[in-house]
Every structure is written in structure tokens, then in C-alpha cells.
PyMOL Python script that loads the backbone (N, CA, C, O; Angstrom):
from pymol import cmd

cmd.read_pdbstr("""\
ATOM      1  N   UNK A   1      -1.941   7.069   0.404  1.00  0.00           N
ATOM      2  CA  UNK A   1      -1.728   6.088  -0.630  1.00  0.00           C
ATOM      3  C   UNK A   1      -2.172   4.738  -0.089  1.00  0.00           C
ATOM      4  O   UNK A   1      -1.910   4.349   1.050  1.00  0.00           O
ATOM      5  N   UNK A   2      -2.892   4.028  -1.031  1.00  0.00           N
ATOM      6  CA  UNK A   2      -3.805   2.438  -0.546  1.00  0.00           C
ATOM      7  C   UNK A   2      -3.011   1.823  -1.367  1.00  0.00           C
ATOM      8  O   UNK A   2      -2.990   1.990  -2.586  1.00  0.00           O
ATOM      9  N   UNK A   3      -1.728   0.444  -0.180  1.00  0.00           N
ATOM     10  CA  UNK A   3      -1.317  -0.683  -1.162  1.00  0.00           C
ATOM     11  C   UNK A   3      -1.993  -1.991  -0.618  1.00  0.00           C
ATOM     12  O   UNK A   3      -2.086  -2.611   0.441  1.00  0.00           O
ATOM     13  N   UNK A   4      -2.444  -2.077  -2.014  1.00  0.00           N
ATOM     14  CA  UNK A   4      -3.234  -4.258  -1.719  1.00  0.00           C
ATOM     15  C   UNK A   4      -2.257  -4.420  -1.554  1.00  0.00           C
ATOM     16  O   UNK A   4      -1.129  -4.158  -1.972  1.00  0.00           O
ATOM     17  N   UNK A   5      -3.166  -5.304  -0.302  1.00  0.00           N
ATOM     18  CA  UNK A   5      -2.381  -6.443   0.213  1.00  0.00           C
ATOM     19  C   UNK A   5      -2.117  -7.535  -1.230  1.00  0.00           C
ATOM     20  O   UNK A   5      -2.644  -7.851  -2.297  1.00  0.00           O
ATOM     21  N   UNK A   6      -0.648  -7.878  -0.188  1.00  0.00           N
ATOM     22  CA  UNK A   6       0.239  -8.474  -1.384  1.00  0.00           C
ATOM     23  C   UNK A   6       1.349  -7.926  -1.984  1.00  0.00           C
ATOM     24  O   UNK A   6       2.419  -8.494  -2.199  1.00  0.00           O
ATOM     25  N   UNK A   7       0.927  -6.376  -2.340  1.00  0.00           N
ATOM     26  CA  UNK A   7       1.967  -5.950  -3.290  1.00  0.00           C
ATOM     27  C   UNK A   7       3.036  -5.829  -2.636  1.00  0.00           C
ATOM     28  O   UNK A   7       2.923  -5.642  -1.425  1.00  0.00           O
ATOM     29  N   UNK A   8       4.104  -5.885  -3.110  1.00  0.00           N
ATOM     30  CA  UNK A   8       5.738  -5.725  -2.525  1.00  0.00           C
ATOM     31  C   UNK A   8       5.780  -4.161  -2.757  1.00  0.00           C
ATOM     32  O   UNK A   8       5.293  -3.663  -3.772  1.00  0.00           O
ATOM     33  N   UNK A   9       6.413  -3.378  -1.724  1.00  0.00           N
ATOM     34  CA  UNK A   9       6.330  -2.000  -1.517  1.00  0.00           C
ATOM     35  C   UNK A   9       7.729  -1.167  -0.864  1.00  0.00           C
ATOM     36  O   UNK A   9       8.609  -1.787  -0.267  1.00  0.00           O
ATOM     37  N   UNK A  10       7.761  -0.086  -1.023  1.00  0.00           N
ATOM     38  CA  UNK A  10       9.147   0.571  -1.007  1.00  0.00           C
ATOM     39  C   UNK A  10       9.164   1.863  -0.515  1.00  0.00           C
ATOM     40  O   UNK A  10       9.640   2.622  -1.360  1.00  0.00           O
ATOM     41  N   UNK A  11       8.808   2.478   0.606  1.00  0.00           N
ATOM     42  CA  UNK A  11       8.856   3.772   0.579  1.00  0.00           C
ATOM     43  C   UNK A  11      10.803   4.211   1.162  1.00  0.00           C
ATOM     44  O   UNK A  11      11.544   3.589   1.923  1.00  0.00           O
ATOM     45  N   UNK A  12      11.046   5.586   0.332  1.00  0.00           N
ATOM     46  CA  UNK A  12      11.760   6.413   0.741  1.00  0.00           C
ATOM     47  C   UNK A  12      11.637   7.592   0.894  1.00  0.00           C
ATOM     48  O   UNK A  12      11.157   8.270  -0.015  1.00  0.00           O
ATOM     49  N   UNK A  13      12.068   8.200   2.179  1.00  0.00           N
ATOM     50  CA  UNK A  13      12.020   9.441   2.295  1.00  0.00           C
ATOM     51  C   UNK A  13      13.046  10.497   1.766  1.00  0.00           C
ATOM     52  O   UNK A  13      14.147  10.586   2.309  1.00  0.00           O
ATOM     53  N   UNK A  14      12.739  11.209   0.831  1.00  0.00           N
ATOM     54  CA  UNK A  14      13.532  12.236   0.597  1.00  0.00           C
ATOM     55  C   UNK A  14      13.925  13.699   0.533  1.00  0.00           C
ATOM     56  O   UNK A  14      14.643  14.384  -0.195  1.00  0.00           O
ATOM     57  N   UNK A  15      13.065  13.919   1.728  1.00  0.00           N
ATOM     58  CA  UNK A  15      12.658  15.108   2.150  1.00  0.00           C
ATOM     59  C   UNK A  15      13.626  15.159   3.578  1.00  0.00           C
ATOM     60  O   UNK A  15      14.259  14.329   4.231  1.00  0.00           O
ATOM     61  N   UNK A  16      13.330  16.776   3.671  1.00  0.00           N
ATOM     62  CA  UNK A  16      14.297  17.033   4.820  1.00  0.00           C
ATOM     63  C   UNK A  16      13.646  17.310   6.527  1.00  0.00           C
ATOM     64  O   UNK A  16      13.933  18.000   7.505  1.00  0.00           O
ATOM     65  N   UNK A  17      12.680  16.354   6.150  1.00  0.00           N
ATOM     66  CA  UNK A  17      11.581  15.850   7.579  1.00  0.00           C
ATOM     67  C   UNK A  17      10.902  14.568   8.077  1.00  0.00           C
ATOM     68  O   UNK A  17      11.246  13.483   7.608  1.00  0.00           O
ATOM     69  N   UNK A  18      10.524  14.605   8.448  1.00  0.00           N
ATOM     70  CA  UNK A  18      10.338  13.095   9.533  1.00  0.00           C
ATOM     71  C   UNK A  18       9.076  13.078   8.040  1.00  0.00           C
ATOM     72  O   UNK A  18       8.350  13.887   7.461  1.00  0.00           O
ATOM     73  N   UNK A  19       9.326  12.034   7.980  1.00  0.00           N
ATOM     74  CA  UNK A  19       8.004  10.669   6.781  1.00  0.00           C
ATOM     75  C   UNK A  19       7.129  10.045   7.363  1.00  0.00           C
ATOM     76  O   UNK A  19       7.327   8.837   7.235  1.00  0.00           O
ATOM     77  N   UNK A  20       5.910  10.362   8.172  1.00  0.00           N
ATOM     78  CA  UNK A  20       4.869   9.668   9.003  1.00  0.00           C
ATOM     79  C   UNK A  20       4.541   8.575   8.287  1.00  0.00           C
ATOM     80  O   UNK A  20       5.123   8.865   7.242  1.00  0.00           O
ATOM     81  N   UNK A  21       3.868   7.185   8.013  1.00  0.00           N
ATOM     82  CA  UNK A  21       3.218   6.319   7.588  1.00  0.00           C
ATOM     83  C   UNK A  21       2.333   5.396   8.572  1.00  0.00           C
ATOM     84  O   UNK A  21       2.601   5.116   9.740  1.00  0.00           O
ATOM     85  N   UNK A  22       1.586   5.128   8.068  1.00  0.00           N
ATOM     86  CA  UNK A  22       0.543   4.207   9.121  1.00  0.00           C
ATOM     87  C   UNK A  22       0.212   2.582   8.268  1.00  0.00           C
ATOM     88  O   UNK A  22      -0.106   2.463   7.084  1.00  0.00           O
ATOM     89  N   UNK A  23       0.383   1.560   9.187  1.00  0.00           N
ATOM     90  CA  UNK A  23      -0.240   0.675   8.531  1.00  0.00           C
ATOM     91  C   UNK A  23      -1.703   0.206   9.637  1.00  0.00           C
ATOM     92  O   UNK A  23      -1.881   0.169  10.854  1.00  0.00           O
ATOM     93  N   UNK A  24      -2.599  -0.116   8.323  1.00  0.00           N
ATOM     94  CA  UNK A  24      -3.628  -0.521   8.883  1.00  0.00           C
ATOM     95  C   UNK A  24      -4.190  -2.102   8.733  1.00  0.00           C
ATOM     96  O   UNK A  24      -5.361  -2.450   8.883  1.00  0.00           O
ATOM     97  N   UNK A  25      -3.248  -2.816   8.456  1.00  0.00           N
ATOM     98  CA  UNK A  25      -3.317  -4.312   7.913  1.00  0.00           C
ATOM     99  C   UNK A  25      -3.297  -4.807   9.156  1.00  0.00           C
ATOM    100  O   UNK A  25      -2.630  -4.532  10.153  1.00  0.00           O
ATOM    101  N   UNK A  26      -4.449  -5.865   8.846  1.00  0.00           N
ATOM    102  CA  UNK A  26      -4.676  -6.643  10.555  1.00  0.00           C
ATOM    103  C   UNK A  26      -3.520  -7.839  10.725  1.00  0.00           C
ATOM    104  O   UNK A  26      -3.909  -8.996  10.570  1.00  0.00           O
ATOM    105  N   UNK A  27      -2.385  -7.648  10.978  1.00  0.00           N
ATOM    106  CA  UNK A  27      -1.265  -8.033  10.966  1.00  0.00           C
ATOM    107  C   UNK A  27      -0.667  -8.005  12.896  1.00  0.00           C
ATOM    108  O   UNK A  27      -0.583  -6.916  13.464  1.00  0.00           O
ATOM    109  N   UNK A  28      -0.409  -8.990  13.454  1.00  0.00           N
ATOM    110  CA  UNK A  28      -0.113  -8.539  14.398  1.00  0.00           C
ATOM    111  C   UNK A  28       1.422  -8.316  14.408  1.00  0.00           C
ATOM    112  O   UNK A  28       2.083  -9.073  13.697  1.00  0.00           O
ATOM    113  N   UNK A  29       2.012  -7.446  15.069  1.00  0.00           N
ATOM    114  CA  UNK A  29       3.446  -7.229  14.661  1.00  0.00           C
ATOM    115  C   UNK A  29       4.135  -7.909  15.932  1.00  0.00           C
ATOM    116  O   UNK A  29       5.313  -8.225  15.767  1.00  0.00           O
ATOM    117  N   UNK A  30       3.585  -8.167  17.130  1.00  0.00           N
ATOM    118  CA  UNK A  30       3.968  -8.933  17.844  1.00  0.00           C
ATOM    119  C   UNK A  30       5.121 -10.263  17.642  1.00  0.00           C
ATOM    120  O   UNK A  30       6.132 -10.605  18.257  1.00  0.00           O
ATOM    121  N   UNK A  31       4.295 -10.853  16.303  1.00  0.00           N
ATOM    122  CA  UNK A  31       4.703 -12.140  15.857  1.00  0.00           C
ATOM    123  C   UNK A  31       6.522 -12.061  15.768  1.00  0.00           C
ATOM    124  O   UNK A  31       7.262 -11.078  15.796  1.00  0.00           O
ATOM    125  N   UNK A  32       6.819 -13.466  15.656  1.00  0.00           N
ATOM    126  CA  UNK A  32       8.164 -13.377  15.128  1.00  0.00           C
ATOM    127  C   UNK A  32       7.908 -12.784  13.659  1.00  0.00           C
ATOM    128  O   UNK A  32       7.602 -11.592  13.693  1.00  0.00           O
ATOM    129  N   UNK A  33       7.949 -13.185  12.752  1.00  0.00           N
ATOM    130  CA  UNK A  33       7.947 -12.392  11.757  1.00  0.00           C
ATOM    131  C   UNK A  33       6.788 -12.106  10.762  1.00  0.00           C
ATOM    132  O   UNK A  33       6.416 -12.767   9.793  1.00  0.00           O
ATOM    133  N   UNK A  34       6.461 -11.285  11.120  1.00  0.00           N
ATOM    134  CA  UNK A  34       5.458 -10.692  10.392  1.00  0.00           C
ATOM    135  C   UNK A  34       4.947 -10.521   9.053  1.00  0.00           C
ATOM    136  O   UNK A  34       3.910 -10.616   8.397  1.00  0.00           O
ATOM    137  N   UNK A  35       6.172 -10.222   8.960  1.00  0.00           N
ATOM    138  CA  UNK A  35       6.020  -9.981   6.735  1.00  0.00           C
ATOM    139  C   UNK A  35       5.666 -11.626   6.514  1.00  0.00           C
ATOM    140  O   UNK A  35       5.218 -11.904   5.401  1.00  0.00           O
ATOM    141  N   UNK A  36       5.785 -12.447   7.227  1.00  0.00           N
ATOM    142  CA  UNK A  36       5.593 -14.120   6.426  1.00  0.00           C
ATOM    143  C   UNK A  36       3.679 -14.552   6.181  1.00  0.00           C
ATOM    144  O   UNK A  36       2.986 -15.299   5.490  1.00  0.00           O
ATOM    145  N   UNK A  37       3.473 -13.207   7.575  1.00  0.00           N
ATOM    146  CA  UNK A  37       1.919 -13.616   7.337  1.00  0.00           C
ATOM    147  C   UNK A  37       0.771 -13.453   6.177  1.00  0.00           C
ATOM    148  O   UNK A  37       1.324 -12.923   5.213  1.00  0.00           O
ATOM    149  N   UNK A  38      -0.404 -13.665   5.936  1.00  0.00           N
ATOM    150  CA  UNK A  38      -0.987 -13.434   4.849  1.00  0.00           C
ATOM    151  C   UNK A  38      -1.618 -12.334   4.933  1.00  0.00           C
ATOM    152  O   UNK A  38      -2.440 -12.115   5.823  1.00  0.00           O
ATOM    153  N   UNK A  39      -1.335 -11.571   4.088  1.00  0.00           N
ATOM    154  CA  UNK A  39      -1.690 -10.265   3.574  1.00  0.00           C
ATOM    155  C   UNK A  39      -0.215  -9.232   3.628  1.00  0.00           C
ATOM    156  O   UNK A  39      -0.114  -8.022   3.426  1.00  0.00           O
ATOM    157  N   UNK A  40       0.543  -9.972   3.884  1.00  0.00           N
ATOM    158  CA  UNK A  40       1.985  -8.930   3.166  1.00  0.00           C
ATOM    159  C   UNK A  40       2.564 -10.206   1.980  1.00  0.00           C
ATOM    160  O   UNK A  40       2.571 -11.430   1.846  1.00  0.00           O
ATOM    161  N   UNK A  41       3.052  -8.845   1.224  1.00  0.00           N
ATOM    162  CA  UNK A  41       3.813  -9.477   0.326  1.00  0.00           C
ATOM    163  C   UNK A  41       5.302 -10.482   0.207  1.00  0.00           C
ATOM    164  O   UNK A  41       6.060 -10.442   1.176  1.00  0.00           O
ATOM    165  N   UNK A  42       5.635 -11.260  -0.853  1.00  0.00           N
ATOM    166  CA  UNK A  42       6.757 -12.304  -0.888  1.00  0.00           C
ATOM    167  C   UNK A  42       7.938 -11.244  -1.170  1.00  0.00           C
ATOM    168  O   UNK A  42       7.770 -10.657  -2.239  1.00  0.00           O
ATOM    169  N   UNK A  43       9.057 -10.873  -0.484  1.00  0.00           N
ATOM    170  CA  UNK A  43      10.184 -10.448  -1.142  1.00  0.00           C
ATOM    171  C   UNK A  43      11.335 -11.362  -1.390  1.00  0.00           C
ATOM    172  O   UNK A  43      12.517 -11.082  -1.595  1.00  0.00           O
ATOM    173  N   UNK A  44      10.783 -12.420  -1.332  1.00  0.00           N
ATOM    174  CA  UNK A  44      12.163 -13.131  -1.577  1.00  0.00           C
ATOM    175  C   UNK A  44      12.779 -13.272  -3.172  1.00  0.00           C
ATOM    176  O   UNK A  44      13.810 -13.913  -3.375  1.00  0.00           O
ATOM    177  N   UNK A  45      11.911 -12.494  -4.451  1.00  0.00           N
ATOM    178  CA  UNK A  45      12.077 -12.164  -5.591  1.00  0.00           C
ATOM    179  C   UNK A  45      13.295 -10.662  -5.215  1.00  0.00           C
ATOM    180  O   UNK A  45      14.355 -10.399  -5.784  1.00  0.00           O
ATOM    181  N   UNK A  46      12.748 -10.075  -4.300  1.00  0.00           N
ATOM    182  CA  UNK A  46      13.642  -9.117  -4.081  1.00  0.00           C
ATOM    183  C   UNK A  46      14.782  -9.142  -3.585  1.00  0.00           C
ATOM    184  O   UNK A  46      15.753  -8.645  -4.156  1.00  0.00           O
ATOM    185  N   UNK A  47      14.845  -9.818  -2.268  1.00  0.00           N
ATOM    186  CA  UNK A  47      16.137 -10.532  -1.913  1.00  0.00           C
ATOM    187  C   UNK A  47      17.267 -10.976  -3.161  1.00  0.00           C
ATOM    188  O   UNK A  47      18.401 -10.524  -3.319  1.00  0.00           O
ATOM    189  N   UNK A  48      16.512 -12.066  -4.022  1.00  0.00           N
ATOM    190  CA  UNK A  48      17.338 -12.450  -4.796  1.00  0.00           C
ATOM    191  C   UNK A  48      17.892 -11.535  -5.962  1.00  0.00           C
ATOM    192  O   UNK A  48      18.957 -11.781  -6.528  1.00  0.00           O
ATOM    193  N   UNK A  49      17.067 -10.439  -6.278  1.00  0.00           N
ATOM    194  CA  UNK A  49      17.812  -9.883  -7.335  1.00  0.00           C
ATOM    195  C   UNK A  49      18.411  -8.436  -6.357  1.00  0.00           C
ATOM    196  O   UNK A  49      18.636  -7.358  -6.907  1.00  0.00           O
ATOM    197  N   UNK A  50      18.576  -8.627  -5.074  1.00  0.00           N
ATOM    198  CA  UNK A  50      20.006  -7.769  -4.358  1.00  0.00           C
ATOM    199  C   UNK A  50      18.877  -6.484  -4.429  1.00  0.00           C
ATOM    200  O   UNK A  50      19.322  -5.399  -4.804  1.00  0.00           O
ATOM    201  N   UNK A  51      17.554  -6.573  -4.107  1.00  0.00           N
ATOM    202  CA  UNK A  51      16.868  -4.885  -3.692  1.00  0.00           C
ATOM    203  C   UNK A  51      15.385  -4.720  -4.958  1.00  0.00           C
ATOM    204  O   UNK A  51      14.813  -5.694  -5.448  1.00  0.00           O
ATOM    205  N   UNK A  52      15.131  -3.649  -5.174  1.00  0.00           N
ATOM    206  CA  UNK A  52      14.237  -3.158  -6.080  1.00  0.00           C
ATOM    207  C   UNK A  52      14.815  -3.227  -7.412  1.00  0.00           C
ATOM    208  O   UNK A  52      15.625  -4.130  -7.620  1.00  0.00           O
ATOM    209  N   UNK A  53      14.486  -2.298  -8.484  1.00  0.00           N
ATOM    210  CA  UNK A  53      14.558  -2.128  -9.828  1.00  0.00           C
ATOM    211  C   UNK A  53      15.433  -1.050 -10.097  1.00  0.00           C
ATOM    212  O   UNK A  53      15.994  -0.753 -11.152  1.00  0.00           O
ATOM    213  N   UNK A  54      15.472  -0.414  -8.790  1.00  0.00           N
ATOM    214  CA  UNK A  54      16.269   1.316  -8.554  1.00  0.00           C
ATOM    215  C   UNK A  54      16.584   1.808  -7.207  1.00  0.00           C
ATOM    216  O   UNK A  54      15.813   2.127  -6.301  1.00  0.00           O
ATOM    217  N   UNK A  55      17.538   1.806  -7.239  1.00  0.00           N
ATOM    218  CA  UNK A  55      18.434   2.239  -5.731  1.00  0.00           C
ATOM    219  C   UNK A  55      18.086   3.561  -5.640  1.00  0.00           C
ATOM    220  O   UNK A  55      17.963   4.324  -6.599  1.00  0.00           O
ATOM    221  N   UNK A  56      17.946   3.799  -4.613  1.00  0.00           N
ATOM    222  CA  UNK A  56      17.482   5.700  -4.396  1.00  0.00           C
ATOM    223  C   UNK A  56      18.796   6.357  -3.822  1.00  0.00           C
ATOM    224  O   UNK A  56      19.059   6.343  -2.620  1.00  0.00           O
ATOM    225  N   UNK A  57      19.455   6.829  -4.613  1.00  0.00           N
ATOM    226  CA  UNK A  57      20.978   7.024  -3.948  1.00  0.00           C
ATOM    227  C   UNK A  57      20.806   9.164  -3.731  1.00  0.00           C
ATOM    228  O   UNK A  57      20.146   9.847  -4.515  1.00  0.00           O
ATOM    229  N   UNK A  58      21.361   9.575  -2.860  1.00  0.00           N
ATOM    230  CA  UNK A  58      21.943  11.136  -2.633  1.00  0.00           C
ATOM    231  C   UNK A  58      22.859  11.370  -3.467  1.00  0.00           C
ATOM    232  O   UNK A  58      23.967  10.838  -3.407  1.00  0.00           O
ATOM    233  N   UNK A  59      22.459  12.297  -4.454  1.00  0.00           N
ATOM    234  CA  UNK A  59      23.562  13.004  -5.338  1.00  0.00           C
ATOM    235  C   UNK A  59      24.231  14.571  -5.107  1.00  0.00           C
ATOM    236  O   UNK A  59      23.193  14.859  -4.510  1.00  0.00           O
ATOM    237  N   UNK A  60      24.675  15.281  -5.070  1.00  0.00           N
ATOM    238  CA  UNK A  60      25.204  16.680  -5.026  1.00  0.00           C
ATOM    239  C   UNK A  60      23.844  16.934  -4.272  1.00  0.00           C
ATOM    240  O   UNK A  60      23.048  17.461  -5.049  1.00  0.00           O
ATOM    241  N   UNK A  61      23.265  16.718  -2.910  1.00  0.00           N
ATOM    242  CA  UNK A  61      22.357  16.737  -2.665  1.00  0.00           C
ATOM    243  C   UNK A  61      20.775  16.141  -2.441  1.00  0.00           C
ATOM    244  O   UNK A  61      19.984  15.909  -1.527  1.00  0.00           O
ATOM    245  N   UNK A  62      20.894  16.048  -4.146  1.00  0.00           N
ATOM    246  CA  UNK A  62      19.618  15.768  -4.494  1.00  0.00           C
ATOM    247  C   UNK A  62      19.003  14.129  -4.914  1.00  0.00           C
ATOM    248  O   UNK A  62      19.903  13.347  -5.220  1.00  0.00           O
ATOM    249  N   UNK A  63      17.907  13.690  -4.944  1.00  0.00           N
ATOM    250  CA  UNK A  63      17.639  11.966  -4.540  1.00  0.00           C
ATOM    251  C   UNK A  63      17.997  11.983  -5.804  1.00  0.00           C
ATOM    252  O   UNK A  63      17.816  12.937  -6.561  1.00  0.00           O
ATOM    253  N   UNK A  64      18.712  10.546  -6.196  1.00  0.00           N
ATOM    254  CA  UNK A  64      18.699  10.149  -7.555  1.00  0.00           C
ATOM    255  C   UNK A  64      18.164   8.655  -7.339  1.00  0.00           C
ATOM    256  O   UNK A  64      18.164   8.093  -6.244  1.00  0.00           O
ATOM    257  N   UNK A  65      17.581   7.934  -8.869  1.00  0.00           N
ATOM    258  CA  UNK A  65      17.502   6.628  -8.728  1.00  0.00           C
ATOM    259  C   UNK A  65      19.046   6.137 -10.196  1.00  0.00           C
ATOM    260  O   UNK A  65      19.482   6.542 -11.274  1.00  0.00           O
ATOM    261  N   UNK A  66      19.298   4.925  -9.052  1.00  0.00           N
ATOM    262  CA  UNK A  66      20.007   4.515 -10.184  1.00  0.00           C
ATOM    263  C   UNK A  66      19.568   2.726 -10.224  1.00  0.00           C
ATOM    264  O   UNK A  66      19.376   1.926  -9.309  1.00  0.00           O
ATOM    265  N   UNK A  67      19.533   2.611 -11.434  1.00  0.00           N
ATOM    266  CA  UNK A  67      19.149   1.319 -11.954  1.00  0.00           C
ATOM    267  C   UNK A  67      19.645   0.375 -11.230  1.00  0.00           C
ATOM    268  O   UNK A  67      20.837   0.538 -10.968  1.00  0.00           O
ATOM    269  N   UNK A  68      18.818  -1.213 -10.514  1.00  0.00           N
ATOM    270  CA  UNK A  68      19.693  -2.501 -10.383  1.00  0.00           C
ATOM    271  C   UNK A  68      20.084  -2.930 -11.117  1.00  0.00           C
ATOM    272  O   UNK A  68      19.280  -3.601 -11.763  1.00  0.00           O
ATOM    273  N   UNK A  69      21.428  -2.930 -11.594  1.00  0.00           N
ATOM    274  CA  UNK A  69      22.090  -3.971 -12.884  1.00  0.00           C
ATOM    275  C   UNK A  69      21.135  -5.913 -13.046  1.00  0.00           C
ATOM    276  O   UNK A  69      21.070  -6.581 -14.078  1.00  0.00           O
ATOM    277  N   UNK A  70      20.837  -6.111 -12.319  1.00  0.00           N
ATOM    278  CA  UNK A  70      20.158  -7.403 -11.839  1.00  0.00           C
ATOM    279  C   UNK A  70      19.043  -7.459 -12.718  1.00  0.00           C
ATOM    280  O   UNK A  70      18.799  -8.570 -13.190  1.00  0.00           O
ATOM    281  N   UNK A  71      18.036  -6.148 -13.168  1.00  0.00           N
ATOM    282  CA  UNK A  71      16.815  -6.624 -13.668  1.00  0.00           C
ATOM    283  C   UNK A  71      17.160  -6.661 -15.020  1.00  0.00           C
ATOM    284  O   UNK A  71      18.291  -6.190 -15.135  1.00  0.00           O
ATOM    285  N   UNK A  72      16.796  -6.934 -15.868  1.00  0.00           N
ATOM    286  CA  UNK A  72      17.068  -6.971 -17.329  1.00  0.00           C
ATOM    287  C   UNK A  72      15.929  -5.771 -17.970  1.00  0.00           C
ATOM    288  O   UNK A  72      16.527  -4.922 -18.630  1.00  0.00           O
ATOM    289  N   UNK A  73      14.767  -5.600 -17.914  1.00  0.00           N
ATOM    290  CA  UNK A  73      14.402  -4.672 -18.025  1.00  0.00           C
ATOM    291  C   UNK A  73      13.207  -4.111 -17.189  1.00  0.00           C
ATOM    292  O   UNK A  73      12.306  -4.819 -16.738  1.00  0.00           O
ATOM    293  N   UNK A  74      13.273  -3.196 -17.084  1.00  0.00           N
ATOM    294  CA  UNK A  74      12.165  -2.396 -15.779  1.00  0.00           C
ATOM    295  C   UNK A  74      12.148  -0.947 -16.822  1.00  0.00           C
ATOM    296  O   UNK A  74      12.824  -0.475 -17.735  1.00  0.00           O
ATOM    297  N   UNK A  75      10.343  -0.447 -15.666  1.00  0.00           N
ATOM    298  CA  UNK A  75      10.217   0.171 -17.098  1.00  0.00           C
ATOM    299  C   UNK A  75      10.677   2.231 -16.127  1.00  0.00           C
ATOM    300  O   UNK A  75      10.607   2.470 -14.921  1.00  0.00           O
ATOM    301  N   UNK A  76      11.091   3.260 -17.288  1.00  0.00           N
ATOM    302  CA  UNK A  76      11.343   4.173 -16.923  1.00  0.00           C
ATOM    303  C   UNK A  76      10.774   4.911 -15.482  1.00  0.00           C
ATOM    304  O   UNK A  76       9.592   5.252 -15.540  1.00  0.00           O
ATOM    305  N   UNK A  77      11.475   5.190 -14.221  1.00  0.00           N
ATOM    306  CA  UNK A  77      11.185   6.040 -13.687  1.00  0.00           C
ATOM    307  C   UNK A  77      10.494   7.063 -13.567  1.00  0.00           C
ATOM    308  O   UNK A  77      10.978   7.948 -14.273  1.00  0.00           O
ATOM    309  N   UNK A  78       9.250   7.531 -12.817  1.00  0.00           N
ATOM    310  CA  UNK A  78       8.693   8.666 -13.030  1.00  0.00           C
ATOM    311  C   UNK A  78       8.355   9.234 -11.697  1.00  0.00           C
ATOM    312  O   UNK A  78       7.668   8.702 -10.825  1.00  0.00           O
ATOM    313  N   UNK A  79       9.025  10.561 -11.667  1.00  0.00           N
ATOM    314  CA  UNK A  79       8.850  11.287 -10.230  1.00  0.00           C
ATOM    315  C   UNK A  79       7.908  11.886 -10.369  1.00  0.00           C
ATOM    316  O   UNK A  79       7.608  12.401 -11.446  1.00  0.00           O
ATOM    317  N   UNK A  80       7.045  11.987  -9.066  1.00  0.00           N
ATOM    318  CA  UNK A  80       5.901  13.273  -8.889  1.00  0.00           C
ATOM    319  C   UNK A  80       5.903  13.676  -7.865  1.00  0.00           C
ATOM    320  O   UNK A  80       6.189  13.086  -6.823  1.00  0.00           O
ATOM    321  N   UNK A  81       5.541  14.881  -8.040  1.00  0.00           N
ATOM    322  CA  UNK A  81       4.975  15.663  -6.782  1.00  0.00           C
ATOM    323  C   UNK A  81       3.863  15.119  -6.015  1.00  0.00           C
ATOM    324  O   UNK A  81       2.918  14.673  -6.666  1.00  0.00           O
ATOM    325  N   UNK A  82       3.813  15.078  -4.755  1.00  0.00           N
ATOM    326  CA  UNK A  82       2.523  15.331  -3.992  1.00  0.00           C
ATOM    327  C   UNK A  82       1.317  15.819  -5.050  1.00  0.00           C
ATOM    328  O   UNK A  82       0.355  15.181  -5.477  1.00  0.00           O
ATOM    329  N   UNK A  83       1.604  16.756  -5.223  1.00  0.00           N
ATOM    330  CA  UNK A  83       0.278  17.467  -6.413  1.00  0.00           C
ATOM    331  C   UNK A  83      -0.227  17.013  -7.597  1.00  0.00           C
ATOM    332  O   UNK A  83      -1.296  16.968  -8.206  1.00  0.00           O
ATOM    333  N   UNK A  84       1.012  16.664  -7.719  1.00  0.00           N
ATOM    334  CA  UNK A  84       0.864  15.662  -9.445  1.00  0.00           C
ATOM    335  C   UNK A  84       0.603  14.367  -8.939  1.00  0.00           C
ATOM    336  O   UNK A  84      -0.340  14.059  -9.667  1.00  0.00           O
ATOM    337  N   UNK A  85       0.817  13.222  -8.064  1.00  0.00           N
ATOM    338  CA  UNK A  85       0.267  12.009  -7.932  1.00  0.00           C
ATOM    339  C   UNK A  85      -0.884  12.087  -6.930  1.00  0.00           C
ATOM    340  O   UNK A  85      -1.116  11.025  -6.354  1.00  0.00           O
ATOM    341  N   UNK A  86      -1.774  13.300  -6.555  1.00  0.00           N
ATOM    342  CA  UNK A  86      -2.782  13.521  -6.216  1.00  0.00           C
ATOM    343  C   UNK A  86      -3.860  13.836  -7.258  1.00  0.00           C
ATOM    344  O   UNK A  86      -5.043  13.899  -6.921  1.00  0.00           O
ATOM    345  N   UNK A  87      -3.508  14.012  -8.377  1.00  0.00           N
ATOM    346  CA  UNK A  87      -4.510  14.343  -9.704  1.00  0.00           C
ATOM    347  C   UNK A  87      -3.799  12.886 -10.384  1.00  0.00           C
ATOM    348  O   UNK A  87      -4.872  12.298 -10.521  1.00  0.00           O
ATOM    349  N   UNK A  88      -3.488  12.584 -10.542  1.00  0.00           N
ATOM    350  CA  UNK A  88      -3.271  10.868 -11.410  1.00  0.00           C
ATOM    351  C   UNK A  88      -4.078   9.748 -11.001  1.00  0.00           C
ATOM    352  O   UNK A  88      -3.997   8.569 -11.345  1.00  0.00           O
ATOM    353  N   UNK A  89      -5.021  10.426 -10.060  1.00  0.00           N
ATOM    354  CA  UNK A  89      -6.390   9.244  -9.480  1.00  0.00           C
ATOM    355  C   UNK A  89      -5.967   7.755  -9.390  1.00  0.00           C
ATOM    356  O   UNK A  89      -6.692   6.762  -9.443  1.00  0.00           O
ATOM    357  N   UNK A  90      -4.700   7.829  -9.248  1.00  0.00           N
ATOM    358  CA  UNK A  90      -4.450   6.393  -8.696  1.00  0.00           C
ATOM    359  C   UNK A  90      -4.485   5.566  -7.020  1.00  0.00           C
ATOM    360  O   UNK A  90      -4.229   4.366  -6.917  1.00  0.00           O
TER     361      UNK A  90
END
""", "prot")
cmd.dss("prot")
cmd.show_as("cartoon", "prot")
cmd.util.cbc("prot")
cmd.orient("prot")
């Protein structure tokens, strides 16, 4: 998966194995703080409304999202498979 730089981003793992990810943004991580440099995104929209649009919470097991009361409206959730967001050519 390719995120422009910029976008504010969220991965969770919800699988019952290690989640590899790589970044390739010429970012040195050395720095004191990193996310402030240019080419990552601002979360301080996120900060303030207390997280994302949807909390990824464990239910009887299984991942659920449940809504931030904070946004007023965000638009429906949609899960996919590996398989299915590999044919959605996004």
C-alpha cells in the first residue's frame, strides 16, 4: 500500500501475527521528532478530536470499529480482504 506524503495514516493489526511494514520516506528518524518534518503528516487535528473517526476495539474475539463520538460525521466503514483491496486498484 502507497501513502502520499502528507496523508495522516493508521495502521492496525488484527491478525494473529507479527504486521511487517516498511517506510521508505527520506525522513531521518534519528531526529528528535520526526513526524514534525516535511513529508509526514499534521495530527494535531487528530490529537484534538481524542484519535481517528473509529476506534478499532476486540470484541468476543473479533476486531470491531466503534465510532469517535467527537466527529460529527465520517463516512461508513468498509472492511476488505487482502483480495478484495488488491482488485479495488487503489
Amino acid at each position: 500500500m502507497f501513502i502520499p506524503s502528507g496523508t495522516g495514516h493508521l495502521v492496525v493489526n488484527t491478525g494473529k501475527t507479527w504486521l511487517v511494514t516498511r517506510d521508505d520516506s527520506p525522513v531521518n528518524f534519528a531526529e528528535v521528532d520526526p513526524v514534525s518534518l516535511p513529508g509526514h503528516a499534521d495530527y494535531k487535528a487528530v490529537q484534538k478530536m481524542h484519535g481517528f473517526a473509529y476506534y478499532c476495539v476486540e470484541e468476543n474475539g473479533e476486531p470491531k470499529l466503534v465510532k469517535n463520538g467527537n466527529y460529527k460525521s465520517v463516512p461508513a466503514p468498509i472492511w476488505l480482504t487482502p483480495q478484495e483491496y488488491a482488485t479495488q486498484g487503489v
